[in-house]
C-alpha positions in Angstrom: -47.8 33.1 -12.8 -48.1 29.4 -12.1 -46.3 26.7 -13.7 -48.4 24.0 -11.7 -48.0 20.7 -14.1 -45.3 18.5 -13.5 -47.0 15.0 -13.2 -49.6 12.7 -15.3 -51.9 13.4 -12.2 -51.0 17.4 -12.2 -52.2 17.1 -16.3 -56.1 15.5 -14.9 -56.7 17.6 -12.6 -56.2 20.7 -15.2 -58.5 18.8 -17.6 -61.1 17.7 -14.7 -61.1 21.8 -14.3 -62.4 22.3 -17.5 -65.6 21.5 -17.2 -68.1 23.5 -15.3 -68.8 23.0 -11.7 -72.3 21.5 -12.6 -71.0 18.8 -14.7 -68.7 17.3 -12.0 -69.8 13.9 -11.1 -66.5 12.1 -10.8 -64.4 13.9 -8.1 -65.1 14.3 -4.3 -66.3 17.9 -5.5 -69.3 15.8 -7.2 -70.5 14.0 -4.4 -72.9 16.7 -3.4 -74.6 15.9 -7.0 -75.5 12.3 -6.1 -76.3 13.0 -2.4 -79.1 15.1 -3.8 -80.0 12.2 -6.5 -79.7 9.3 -3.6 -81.7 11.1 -0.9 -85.3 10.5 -1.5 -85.6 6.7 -1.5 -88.9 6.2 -2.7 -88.5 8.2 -6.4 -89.1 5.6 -9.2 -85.7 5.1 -10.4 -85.3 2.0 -12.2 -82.1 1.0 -10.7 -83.0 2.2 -6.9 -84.7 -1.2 -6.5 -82.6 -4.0 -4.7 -82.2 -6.3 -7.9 -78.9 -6.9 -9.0 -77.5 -6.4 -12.6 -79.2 -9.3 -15.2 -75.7 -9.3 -16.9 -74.0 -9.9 -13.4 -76.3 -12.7 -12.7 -76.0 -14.4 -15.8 -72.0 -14.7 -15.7 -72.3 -15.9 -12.3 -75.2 -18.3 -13.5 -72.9 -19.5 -16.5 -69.9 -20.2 -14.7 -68.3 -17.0 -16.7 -67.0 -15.8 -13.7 -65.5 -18.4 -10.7 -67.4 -17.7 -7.2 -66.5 -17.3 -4.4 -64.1 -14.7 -4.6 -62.5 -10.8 -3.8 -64.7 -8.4 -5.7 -64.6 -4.5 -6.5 -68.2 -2.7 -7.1 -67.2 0.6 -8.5 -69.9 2.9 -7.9 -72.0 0.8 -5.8 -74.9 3.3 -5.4 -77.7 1.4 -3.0 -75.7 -1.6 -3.0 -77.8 -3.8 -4.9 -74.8 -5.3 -7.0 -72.6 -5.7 -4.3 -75.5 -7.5 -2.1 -75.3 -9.8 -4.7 -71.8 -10.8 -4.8 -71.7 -11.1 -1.1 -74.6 -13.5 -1.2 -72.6 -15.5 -4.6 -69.8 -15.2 -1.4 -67.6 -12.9 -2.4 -65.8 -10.4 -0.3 -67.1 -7.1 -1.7 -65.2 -4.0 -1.4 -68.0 -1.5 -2.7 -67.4 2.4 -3.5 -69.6 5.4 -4.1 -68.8 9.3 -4.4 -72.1 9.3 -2.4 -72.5 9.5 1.3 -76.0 9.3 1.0 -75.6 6.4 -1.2 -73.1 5.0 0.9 -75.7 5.0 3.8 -78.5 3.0 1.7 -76.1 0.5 1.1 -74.9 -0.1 4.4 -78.7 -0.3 5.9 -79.6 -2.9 2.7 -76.4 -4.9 3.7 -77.4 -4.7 7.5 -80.7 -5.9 6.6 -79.6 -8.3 4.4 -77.0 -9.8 6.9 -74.4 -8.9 4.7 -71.2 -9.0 6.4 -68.5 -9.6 3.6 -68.9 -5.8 2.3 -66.9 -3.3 3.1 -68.5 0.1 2.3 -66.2 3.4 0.9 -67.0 6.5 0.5 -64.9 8.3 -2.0 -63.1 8.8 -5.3 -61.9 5.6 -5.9 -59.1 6.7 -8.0 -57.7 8.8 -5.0 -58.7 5.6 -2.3 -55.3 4.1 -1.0 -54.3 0.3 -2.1 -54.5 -0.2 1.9 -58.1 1.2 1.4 -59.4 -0.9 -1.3 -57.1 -4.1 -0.2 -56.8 -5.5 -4.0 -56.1 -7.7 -6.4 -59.4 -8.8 -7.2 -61.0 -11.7 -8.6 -63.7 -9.4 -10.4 -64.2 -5.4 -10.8 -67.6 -4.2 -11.5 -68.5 -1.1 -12.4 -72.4 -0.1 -13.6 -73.1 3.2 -14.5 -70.1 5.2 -13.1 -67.7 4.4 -16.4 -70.1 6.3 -18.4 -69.4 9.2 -16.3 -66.1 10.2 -16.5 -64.6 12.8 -18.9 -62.6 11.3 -21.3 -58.7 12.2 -19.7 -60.4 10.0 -16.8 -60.5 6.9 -18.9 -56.4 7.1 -17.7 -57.0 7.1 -14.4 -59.7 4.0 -14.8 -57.4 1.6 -17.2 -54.9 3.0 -14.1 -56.8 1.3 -11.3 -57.7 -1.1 -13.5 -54.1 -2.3 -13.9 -53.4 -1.9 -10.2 -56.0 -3.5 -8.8 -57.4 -6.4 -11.1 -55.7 -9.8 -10.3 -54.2 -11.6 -13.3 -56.4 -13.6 -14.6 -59.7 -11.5 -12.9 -62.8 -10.4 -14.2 -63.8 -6.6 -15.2 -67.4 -6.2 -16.2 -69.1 -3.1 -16.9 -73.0 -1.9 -18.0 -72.4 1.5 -19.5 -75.0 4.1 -21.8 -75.3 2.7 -25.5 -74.5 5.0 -28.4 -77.8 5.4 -30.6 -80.2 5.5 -27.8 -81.8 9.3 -27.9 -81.1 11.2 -24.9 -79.2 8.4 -23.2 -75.5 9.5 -23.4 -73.6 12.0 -25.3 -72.3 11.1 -28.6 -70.3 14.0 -28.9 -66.6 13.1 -29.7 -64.2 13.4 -27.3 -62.1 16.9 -28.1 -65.9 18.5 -28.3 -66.9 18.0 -24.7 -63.5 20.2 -24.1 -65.3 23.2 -25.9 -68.8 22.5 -24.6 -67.2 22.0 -20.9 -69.7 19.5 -20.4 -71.0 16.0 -20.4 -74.4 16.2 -20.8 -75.1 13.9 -18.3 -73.1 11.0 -19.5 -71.3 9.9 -22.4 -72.2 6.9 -24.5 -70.4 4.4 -26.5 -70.0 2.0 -29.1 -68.8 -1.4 -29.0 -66.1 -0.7 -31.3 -64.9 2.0 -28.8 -65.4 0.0 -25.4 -62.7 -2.9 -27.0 -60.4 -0.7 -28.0 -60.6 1.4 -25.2 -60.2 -1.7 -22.8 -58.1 -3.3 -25.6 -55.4 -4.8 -22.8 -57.9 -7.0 -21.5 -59.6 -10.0 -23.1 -62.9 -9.7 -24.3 -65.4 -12.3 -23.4 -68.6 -11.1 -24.1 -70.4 -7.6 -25.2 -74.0 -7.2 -25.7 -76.8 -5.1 -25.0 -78.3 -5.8 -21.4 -81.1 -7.8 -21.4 -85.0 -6.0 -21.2 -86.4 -6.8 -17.5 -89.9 -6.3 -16.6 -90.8 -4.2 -13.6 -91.6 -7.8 -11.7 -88.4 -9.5 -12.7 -85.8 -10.2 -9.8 -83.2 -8.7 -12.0 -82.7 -5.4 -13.5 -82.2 -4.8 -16.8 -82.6 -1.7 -19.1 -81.1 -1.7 -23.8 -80.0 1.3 -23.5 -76.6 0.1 -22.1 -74.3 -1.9 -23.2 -72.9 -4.8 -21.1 -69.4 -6.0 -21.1 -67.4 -8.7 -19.5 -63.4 -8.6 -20.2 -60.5 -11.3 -18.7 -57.3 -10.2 -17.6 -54.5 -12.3 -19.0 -52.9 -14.5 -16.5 
């Protein structure tokens, strides 16, 4: 007989073992998932290529958010975003699930004479303070919000409050409700009974500022539409959001 749950964190990782093994992509037992997505370079992925976020570019551009600065790529993937910030100069402390991932990154940044980055490979909810070496000026995140079963959404506002300076930037790119096939619209207690995520979960702007209510909104939108030749990536099926912490 086990009576196991003592502690908020005791509580997650019951409801993270809800879900079948095959819909993991949030904990270190996930990794394996996006080491199999990362490892062949050349598939045609939109957001493989080495173009930074058009959202990200344009608060940068617009003075939205201060630069130079300590930033936080959550989910870094290849890097692109975090190559971005470093060359804006920012210190970047950029994190991925993905070893495979992990290693792109690291050979774009070496390529790029990226120095300021600091790579990590791991579940940044379980990555010490030491590790991650916050408060930050900004925390990005694109495409890993969307991923995360809906207990998780505690741990996330957690680091949030942890590790975002007063006054700091979050800034996200997540899937947009409405868009066929791109995010589940399931509501939250169903996911439970289906003990999946269908690949993602996708929301509405109504739910992103309540759900990040504690911060101050600044602007929500859909990304912009990029071409294949722009410099910058950009896809409408997500949403885009930029949020201020109160000093």
């Amino acid at each position: 007989m086990d009576r196991n749950i003592r502690t908020v964190d005791d509580v997650l990782r019951l409801l993270d073992g809800l879900f079948a093994p095959e819909a993991d992509r949030w904990t270190d037992g996930g990794a394996s998932w996006w080491d199999g997505f990362y490892t062949d370079r050349s598939r045609p992925v939109p957001f493989f290529a080495a173009k930074p976020d058009e959202n990200l570019a344009s608060y940068l551009d617009r003075g939205l958010i201060a630069s130079p600065g300590r930033a936080l790529d959550l989910g870094c993937g290849p890097g692109r975003n975090a190559l971005h910030l470093a060359a804006q100069g920012f210190e970047v402390d950029a994190v991925d699930l993905s070893s495979t991932a992990i290693a792109w990154a690291e050979d774009r940044a070496r390529e790029a004479k990226a120095s300021s980055i600091r790579f990590h490979c791991g579940d940044a909810f379980a990555l010490t303070d030491e590790q991650l070496g916050g408060p930050y000026d900004l925390i990005y995140d694109s495409g890993c919000f969307h991923h995360l079963p809906p207990h998780r959404r505690v741990s996330y506002l957690g680091l949030l409050d942890r590790a975002l300076a007063p006054g700091g930037h979050f800034a996200l790119a997540c899937f947009a409700a409405g868009e066929s096939g791109m995010g589940s619209e399931l509501p939250d207690a169903a996911l439970y009974g289906e003990a999946a995520l269908h690949g993602g979960l996708a929301y509405t702007p109504k739910s992103l500022r309540w759900i990040f209510s504690g911060l101050e909104e600044v602007e929500l939108r859909r990304m912009h539409d990029e071409s294949p030749g722009s410099p910058l990536f950009g896809e409408p099926f997500l949403w885009t959001a930029l949020f201020r912490r109160r000093g």
